[in-house]
N, C-alpha and C positions, 0 to 999 in steps of 0.2 A: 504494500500500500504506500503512495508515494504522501509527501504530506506537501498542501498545498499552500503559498504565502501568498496571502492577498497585502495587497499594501495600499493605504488609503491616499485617496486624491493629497494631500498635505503632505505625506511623505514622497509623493512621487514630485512635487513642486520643490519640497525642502532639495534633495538630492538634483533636480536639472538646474537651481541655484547655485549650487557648488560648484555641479561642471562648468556652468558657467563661467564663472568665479576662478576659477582656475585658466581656463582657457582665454581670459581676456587679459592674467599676467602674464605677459611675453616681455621677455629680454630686451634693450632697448641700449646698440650700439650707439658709440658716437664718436666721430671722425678726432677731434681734439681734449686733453684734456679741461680744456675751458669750457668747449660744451655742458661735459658733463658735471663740471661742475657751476653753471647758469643752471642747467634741467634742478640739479641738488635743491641750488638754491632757490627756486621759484615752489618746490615741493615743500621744504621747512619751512615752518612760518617763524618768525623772530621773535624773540620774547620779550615781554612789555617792559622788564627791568631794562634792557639791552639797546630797546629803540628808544627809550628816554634819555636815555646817557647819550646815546648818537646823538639825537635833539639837540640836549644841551651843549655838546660838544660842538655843534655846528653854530650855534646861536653865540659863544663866547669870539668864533673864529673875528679876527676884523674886518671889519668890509673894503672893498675893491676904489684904491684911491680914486679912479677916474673911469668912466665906462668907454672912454674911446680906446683903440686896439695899440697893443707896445709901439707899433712902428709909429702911427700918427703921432705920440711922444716922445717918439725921437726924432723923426726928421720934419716935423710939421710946428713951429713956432707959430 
């Protein structure tokens, strides 16, 4: 007598979720290391202690003597 497994709608969704799941992680070369590490970084998010320090760090920097371009103060009196 064979024994028979019935498997309910729920389990047959739970388990095509997985394959899924699996089959949509694939491998993902990249030509330089700067690529992959841009893909890295747009993946991690940064952390709140981390980007306020950035903030402040940017906000202490001096600002920009003059907005016209190096050479116009050098050769343009």
């Amino acid at each position: 007598m064979k024994r028979q497994t019935h498997t309910t709608h729920q389990e047959q969704e739970q388990t095509a979720a997985l394959q899924q799941s699996a089959q949509q992680q694939t491998a993902v070369e990249f030509a330089t290391a700067e690529e992959m590490i841009r893909h890295d970084a747009a993946l991690t998010p940064v952390p709140p202690v981390v980007a306020g320090r950035l903030h402040e760090s940017i906000a202490r920097e001096p600002k920009p003597a003059s907005a016209r371009p190096w050479w116009q103060r050098w050769f343009v009196r």
